[in-house]
C-alpha positions in Angstrom: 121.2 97.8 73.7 120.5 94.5 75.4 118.8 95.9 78.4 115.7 94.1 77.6 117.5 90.9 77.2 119.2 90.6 80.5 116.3 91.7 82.7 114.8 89.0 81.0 117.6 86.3 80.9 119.4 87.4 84.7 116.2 88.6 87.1 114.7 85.1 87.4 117.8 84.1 88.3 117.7 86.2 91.6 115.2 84.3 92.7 117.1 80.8 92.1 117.6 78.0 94.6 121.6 78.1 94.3 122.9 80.6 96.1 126.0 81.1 93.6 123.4 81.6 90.6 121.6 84.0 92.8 124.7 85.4 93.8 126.1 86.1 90.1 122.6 87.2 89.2 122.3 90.0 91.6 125.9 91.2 90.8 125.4 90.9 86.9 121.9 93.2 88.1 123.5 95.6 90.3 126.2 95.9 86.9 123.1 96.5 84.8 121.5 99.1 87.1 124.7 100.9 87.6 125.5 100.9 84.0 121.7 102.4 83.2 121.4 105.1 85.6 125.0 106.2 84.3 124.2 106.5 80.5 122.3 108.3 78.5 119.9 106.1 76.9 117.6 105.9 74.1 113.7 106.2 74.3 113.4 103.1 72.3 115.7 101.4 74.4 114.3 102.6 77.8 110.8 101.7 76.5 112.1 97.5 75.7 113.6 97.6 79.3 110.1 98.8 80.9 108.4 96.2 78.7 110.6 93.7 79.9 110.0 94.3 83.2 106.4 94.4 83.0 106.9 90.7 82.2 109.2 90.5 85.3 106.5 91.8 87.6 104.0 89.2 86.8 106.6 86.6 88.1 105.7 85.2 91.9 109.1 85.0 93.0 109.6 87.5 95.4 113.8 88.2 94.8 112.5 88.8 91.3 109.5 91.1 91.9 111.9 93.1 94.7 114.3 93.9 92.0 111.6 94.5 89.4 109.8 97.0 91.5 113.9 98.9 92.1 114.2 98.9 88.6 111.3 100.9 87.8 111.9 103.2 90.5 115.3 103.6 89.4 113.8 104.7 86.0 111.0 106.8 87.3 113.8 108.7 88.9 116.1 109.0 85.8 113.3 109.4 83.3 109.9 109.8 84.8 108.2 111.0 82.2 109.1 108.0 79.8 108.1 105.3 82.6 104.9 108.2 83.1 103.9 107.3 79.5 103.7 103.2 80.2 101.5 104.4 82.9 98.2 102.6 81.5 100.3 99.0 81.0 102.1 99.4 84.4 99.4 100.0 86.6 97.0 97.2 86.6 100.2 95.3 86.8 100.8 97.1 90.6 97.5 96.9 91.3 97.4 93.2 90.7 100.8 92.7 92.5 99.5 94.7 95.6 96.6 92.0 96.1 98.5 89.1 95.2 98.8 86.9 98.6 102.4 85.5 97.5 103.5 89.2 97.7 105.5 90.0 100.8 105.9 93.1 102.6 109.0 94.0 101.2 107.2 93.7 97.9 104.1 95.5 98.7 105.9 98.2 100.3 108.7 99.1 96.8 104.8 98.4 95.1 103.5 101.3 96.7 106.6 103.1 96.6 106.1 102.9 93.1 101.9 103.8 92.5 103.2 106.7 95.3 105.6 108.2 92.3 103.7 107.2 89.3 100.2 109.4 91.1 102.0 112.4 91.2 99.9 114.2 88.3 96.2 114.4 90.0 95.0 112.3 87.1 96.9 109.3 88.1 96.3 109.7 91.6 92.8 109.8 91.4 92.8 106.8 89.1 95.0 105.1 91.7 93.1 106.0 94.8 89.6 105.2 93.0 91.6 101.3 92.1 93.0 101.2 95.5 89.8 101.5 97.1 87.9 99.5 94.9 90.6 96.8 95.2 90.3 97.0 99.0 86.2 96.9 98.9 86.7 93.7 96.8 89.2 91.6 98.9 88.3 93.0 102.6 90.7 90.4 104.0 94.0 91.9 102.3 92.9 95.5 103.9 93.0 93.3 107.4 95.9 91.5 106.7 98.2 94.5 105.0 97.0 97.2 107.0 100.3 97.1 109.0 102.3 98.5 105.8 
């Protein structure tokens, strides 16, 4: 029940200058995760973890963003309809991390890994590809300097 909590408390730790915080925190993460995709949770809990990582997306680190962005794929895959219905609070969110310039490629990549699954219905993907091209007509330089992803 302290999903929420630890996302919150361990994945800016990931991104830490000490290698043994960074360290612990990705273990204590990789415990998390594995004990998540293992149990049957709760809506209400399921819903406090995306919330929390919402709030973990908007960080610039990249350690934290990469782990983020795994999360929510790891609950799109276990519950996609759930992480479907926080569609509207998630996806500026992606949007917004796809054009930020501290975002590596790593990060841009799992990013569009993530808008990839969340368009499935046609509704979403032609929200997503009307953003996407918007977002691209607005910041011409990102096209040029991401178009290799």
């Amino acid at each position: 029940p302290f999903s929420a909590d630890l996302i919150r408390a361990v994945f800016p730790c990931i991104s830490d200058r000490e290698e043994a915080i960074r360290t612990t925190a990705t273990k204590v993460n990789d415990a998390l995760a594995t004990l998540m995709k293992s149990e049957e949770v709760d809506q209400e809990l399921e819903c406090t973890t995306i919330k929390a990582l919402q709030e973990m997306l908007v960080r610039s680190e990249t350690r934290t963003r990469i782990a983020t962005l795994h999360w929510i794929l790891m609950l799109l895959d276990k519950n996609s309809d759930l992480v479907l219905s926080h569609f509207a609070e998630l996806f500026p969110l992606l949007l917004k991390t796809l054009s930020d310039a501290s975002s590596s490629e790593e990060v841009v990549t799992l990013d569009l890994s993530v808008l990839a699954t969340l368009s499935k219905t046609p509704e979403n993907f032609k929200k997503f590809m009307h953003d996407l091209v918007g977002l691209l007509k607005k910041e011409r330089k990102k096209l040029l300097t991401r178009s290799s992803i």
